[in-house]
N, C-alpha and C positions, 0 to 999 in steps of 0.2 A: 625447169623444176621437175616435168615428168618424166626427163629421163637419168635423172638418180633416183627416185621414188621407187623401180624396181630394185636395182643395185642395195639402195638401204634395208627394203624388204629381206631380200634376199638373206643381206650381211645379219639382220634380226632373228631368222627362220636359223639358218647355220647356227649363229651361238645360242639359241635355243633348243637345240638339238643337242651341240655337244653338252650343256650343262645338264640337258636330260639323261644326258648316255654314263655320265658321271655319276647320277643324282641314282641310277638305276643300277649301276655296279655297285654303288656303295650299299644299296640296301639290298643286293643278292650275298654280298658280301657277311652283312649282318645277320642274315638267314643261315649262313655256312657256320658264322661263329655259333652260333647256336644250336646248329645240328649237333657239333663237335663238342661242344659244350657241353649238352647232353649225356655225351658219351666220353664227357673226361670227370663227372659229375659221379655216372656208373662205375666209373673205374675205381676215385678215390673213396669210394664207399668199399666195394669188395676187397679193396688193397687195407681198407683198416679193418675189416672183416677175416682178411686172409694175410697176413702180415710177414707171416712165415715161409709159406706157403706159393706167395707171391716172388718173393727172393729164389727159393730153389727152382721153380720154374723160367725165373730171370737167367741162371748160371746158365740155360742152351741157347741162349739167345748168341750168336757172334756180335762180341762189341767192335770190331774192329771193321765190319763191313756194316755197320748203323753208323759208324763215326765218318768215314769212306763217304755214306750215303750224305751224308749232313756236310761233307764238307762239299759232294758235288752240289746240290740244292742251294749252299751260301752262294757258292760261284755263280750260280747260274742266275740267283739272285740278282747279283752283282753285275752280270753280260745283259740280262734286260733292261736294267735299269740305263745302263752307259746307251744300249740301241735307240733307248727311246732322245736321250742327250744327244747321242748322232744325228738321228732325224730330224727332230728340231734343230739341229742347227745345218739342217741342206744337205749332211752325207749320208743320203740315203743307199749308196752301195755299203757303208761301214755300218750302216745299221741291220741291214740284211746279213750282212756278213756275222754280227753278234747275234741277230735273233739266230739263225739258223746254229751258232754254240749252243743258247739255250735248249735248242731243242734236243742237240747231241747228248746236253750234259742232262736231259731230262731222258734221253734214252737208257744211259748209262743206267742212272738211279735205275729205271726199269727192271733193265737186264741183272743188275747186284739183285734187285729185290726177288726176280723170276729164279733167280738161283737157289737162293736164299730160301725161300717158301720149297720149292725142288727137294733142298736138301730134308728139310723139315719132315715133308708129304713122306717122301723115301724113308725116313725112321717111324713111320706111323704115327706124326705127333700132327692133327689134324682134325677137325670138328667131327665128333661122333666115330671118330678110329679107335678099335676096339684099346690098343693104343694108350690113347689119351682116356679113355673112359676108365682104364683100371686102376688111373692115379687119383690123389684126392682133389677134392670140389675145387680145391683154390687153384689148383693147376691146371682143370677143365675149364676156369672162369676167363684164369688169365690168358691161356691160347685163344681163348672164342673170343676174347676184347682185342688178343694180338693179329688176329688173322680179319675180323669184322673192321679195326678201327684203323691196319697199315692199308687192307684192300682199298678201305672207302677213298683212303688217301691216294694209292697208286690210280683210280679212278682220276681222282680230279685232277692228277700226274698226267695221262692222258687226254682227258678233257681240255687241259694248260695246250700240250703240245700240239692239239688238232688246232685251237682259234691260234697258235702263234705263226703256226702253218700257214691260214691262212690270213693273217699279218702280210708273209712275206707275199703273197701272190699280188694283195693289195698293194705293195709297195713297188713290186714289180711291173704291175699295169700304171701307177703312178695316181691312184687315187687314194693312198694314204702317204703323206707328202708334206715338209716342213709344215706348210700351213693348214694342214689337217690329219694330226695326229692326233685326235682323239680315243682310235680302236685301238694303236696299240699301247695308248697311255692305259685304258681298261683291260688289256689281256694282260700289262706290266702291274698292276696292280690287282690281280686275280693271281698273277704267280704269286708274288709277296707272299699272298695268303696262303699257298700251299704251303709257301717254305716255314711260315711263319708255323701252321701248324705242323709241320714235320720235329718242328724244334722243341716241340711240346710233347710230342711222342715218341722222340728219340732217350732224354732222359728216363721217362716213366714207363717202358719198356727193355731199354738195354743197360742203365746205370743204376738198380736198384739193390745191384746185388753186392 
């Protein structure tokens, strides 16, 4: 009897850990919703404030490189979700091999977006540019909501790709491993989130016009 007494310890400490590590994502999670909340809360108030105002400011926006962005973000969606299915089920090379797409496909987004804001900065259209300050309030409000609320986004765009990064190194030492995929089930369900909020900012910045 004393010597499963550890073994059962053990197996109790483990899934009380993972349910902790879950129980802790989901309410960092809830936290995010809420920051963004916030600031989609700010948005639909100056958008029925500035109605018009909002639209013309919308027409510089490229829709085609927001649709571009949104349709890397589903995918890559879609590549973490299958890695974390790989892993659980033992191929953890095929899993590495997905997460590192996500990361690619999270790069991409990047680089569309570093462009993107590039092209923006270079016509002067940027917080406090003499620029943007010469147009009316509604078109000062909507660049400072378009450049605060895509930044905060491409942050956590980053933030995604450093812990998926370090997923794969995990995976590669072999302590995250069919039987203990907890980390990258929380870095799979912390992308969700990005994408899920991307898909809320894509409309309410590139399609309103």
């Amino acid at each position: 009897m004393t010597t499963h007494a550890p073994s059962a310890t053990i197996g109790h400490h483990t899934h009380r850990d993972d349910v902790g590590s879950r129980m802790g994502m989901w309410l960092f999670l809830f936290t995010e919703l809420i920051l963004f909340g916030g600031m989609f809360l700010a948005y639909a108030v100056y958008r029925f404030k500035y109605p018009e105002q909002f639209q013309l400011a919308a027409t510089e926006l490229d829709t085609f490189v927001g649709t571009l962005n949104t349709i890397i973000l589903l995918t890559s969606s879609l590549t973490v979700a299958m890695s974390l299915t790989a892993l659980q089920q033992g191929r953890r090379a095929l899993a590495m091999l997905l997460v590192s797409l996500t990361i690619l496909l999270a790069l991409g987004f990047l680089l569309n977006k570093y462009f993107e804001w590039g092209h923006k900065i270079a016509l002067g259209i940027y917080p406090r540019s003499p620029e943007l300050l010469a147009r009316t309030s509604g078109e000062v409000i909507y660049f400072g909501l378009y450049y605060v609320m895509t930044g905060l986004h491409a942050l956590h765009v980053i933030i995604g790709i450093v812990v998926l990064a370090f997923n794969l190194v995990f995976m590669a030492r072999g302590s995250v491993h069919a039987g203990a995929y907890v980390k990258l089930e929380t870095a799979a369900l912390y992308w969700h989130l990005v994408d899920v909020i991307w898909i809320f900012l894509f409309p309410l910045f590139y399609l309103i016009h």
